[in-house]
C-alpha positions as CSV (number, residue, x, y, z in Angstrom):
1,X,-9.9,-12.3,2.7
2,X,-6.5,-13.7,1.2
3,X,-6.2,-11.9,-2.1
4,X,-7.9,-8.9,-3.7
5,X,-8.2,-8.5,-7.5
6,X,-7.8,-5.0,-9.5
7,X,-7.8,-5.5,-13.2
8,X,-5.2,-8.2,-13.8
9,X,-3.4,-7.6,-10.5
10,X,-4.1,-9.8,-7.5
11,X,-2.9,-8.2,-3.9
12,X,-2.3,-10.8,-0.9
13,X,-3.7,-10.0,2.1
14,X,-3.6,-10.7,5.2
15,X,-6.9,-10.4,7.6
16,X,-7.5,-11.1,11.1
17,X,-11.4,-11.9,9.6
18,X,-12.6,-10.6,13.7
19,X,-13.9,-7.4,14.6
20,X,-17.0,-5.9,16.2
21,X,-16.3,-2.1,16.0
22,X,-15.1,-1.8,12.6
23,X,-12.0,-2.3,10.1
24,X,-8.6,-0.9,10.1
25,X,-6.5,-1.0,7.0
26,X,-3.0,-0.6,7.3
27,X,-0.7,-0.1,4.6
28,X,3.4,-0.9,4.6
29,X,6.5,0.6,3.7
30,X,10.3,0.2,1.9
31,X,11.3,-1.8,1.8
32,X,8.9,-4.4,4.0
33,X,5.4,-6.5,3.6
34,X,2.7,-6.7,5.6
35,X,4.3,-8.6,7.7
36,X,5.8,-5.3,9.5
37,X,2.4,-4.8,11.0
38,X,2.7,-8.4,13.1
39,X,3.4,-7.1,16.1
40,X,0.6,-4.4,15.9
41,X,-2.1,-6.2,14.7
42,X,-3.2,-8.3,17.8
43,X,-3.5,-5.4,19.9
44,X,-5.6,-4.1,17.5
45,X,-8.0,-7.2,17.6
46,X,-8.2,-7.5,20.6
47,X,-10.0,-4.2,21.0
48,X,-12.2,-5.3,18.8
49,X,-11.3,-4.5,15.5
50,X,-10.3,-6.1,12.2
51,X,-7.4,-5.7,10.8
52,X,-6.9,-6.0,7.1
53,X,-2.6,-5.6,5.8
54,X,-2.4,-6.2,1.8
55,X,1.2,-6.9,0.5
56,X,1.1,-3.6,-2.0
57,X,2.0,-3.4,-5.8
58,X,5.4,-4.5,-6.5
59,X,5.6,-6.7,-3.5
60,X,2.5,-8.8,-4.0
61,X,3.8,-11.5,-6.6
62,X,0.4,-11.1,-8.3
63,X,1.1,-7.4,-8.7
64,X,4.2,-6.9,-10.5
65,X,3.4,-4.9,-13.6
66,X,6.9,-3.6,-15.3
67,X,7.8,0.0,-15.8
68,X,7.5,2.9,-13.3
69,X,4.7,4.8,-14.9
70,X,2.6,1.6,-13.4
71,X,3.8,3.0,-9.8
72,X,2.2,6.3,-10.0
73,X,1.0,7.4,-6.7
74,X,-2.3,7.6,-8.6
75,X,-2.2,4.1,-9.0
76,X,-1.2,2.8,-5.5
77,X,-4.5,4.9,-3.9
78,X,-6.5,3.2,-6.6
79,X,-5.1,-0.1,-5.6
80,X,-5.8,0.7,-2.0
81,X,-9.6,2.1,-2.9
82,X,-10.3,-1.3,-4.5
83,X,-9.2,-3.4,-1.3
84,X,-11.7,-0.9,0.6
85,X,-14.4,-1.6,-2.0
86,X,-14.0,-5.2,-2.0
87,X,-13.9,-5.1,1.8
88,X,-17.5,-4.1,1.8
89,X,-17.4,-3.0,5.5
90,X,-18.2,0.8,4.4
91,X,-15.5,3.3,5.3
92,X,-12.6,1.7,7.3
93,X,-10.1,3.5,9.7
94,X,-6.9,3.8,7.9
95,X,-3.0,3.6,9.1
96,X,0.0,3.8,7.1
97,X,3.6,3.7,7.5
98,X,6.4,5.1,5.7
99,X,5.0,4.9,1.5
100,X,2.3,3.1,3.1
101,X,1.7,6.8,5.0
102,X,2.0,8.5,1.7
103,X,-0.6,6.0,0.0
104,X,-3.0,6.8,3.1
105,X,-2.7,10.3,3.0
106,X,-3.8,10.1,-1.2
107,X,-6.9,8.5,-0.5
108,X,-7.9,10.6,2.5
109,X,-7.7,13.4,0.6
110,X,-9.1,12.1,-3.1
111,X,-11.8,9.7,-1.4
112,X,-12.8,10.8,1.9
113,X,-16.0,8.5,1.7
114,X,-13.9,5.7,2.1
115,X,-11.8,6.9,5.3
116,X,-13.4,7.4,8.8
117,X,-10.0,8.5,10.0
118,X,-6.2,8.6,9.1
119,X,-3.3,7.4,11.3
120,X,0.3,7.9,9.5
121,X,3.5,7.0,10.7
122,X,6.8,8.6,9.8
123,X,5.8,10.2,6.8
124,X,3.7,13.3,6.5
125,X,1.5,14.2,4.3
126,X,3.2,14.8,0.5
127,X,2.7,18.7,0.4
128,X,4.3,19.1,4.3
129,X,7.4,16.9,2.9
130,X,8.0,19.3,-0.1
131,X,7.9,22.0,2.1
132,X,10.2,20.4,4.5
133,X,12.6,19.9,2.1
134,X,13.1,23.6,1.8
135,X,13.0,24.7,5.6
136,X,14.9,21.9,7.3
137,X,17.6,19.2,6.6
138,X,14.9,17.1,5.0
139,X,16.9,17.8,1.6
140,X,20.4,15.4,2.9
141,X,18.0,13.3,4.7
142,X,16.6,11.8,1.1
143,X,19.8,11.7,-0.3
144,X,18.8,7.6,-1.0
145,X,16.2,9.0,-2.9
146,X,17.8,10.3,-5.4
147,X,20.3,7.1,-5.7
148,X,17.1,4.7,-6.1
149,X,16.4,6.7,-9.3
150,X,18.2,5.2,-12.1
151,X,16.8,2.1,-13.9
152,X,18.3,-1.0,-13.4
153,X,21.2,-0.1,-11.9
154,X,20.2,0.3,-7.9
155,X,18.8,-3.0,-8.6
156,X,22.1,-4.4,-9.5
157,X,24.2,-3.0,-6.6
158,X,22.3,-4.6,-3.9
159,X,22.1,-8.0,-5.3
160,X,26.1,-8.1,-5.8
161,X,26.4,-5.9,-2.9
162,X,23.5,-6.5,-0.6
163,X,25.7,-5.8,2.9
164,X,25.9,-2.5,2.0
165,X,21.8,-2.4,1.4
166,X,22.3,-4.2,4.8
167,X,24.3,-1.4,5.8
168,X,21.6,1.6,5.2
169,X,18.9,0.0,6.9
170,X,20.9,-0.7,10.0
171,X,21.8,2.5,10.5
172,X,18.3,3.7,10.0
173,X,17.8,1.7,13.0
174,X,16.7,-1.6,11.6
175,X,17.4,-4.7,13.6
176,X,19.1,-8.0,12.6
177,X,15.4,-9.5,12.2
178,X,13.8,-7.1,10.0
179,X,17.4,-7.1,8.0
180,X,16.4,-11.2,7.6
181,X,12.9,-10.0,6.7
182,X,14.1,-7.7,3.9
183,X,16.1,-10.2,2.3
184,X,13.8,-13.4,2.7
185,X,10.2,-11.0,1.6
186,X,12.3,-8.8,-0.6
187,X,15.4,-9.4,-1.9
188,X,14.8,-13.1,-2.4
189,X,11.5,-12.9,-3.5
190,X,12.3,-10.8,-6.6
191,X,9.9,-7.5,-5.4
192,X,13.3,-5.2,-5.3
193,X,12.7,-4.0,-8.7
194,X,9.0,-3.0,-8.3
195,X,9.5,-1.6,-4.7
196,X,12.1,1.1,-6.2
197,X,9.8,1.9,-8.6
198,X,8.1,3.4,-5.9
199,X,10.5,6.2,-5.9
200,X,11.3,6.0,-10.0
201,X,7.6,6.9,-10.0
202,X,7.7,10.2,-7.8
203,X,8.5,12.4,-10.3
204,X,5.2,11.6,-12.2
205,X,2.9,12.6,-9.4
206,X,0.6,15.5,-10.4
207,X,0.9,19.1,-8.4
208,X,-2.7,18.8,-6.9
209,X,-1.6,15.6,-5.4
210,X,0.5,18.1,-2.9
211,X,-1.9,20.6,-2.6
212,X,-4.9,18.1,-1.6
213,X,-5.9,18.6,1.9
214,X,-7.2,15.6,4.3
215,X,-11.3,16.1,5.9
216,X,-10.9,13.6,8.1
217,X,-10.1,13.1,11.4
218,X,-6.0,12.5,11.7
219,X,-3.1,11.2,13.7
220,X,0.6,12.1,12.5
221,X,2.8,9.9,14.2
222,X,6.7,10.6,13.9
223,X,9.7,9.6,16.0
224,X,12.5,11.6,17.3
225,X,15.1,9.7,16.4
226,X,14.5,9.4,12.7
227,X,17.1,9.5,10.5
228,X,14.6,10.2,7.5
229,X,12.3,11.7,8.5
230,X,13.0,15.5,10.2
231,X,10.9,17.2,12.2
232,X,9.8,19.8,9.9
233,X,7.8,18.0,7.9
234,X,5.5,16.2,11.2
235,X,5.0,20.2,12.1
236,X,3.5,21.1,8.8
237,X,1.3,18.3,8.2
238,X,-1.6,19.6,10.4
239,X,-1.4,22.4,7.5
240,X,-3.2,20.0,5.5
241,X,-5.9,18.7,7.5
242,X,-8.9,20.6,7.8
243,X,-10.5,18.3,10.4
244,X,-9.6,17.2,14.1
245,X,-5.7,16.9,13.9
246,X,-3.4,15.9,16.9
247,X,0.3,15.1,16.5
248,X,2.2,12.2,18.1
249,X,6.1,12.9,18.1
250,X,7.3,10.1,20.6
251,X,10.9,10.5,21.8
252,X,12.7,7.2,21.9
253,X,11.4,6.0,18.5
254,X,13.0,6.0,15.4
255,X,11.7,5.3,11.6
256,X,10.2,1.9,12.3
257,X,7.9,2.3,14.7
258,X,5.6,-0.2,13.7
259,X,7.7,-2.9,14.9
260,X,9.9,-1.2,17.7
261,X,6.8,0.7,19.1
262,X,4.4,-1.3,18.7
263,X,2.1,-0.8,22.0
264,X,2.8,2.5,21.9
265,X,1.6,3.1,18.3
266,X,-1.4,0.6,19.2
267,X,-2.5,3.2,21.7
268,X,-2.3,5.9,19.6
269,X,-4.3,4.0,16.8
270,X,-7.2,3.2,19.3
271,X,-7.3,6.7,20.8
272,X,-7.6,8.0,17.0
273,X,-10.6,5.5,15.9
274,X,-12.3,5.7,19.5
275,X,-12.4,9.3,18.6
């Protein structure tokens, strides 16, 4: 598979096409492609499994639609569902990172027949993160949530000022190659304005969307040294699994563990879907 089709959308994929012991999807973050899975996905077929990455909406150039009500959380588990569907491999093990985690953790909860487990990364599930925001430091941790907000305007700001954007992600620990990522598969590519849409569209998520708890088996991964994520939040997320839960905090890894943790996070991935 290459592309996927939902309605007038069209999602590009990427897909090892191998795998004798089943599929795992996994989904990306902000700001980032598929491509942030690169270093995780060989291990990953090489024990035998397919590996399926989509570029999600706003940063597929086939999947652009205008307007943050088209970035509803609702609609980014739908988009995720049809990949599944299309797949036709039957339920797949599923992994997400950062929004990709937050993605994940909608459709384990809404469509469990399509999930035969759940590995997420940095971000816990939506309901543990509200809470967190109350009982912890989570609250000056997403201070960049709140300045993503206004139309147009954040949009503006890092294209006249993008070492400053530069500036943020390097001290959330990104590296000078993921920084040359972000601008050639992001900034460049003109998915900015759809990717902080992401976070225009939070405030239109429904209540039951927090509430929802996760039947399937799951792995919450979180790092340490995370500047966005605290520690709270990892600690209430087995609040909202009502299945076999284990949780992964690994202590020399920050926010992107994909990439700088790699092995390690292939490990835990295995040890979840061997399970």
């Amino acid at each position: 598979m290459e592309q996927f089709s939902r309605g007038e959308l069209t999602f590009d994929v990427v897909d090892s096409e191998t795998g004798r012991d089943g599929t795992i999807v996994l989904l990306h973050g902000f700001p980032q492609t598929s491509q942030s899975w690169r270093a995780v996905t060989p291990l990953l077929n090489a024990a035998g499994y397919r590996t399926v990455a989509p570029d999600q909406r706003g940063y597929s150039p086939g999947a652009r639609p205008k307007g943050r009500a088209a970035y509803r959380t609702s609609e980014l588990v739908d988009d995720a569902a049809a990949l599944i569907g299309d797949l036709g491999d039957g339920p797949v093990h599923l992994v997400g990172h950062d929004w990709g985690a937050a993605v994940a953790w909608g459709l384990a909860a809404s469509r469990p027949d399509l999930v035969r487990s759940l590995t997420s990364v940095s971000v816990p599930h939506p309901g543990a993160f509200m809470k967190s925001l109350l009982s912890s430091d989570q609250l000056l941790r997403s201070w960049y949530m709140a300045a993503f907000q206004p139309p147009i305007l954040p949009d503006l700001l890092v294209s006249r000022f993008p070492g400053a954007f530069d500036g943020m992600l390097r001290r959330a620990g990104m590296d000078s190659d993921q920084l040359a990522d972000v601008h050639r598969l992001i900034l460049d590519s003109g998915a900015l304005p759809g990717a902080l849409n992401w976070y225009r569209a939070m405030a239109l998520s429904t209540p039951p969307d927090l509430a929802r708890r996760v039947a399937v088996p799951t792995t919450h991964v979180w790092g340490a040294l995370d500047t966005a994520l605290a520690r709270r939040g990892a600690e209430l997320a087995a609040d909202f699994v009502i299945a076999d839960f284990q949780l992964k905090i690994l202590d020399d890894a920050g926010h992107w563990i994909p990439e700088h943790n790699a092995a390690e996070l292939a490990d835990i991935i295995l040890t979840r879907v061997g399970r």
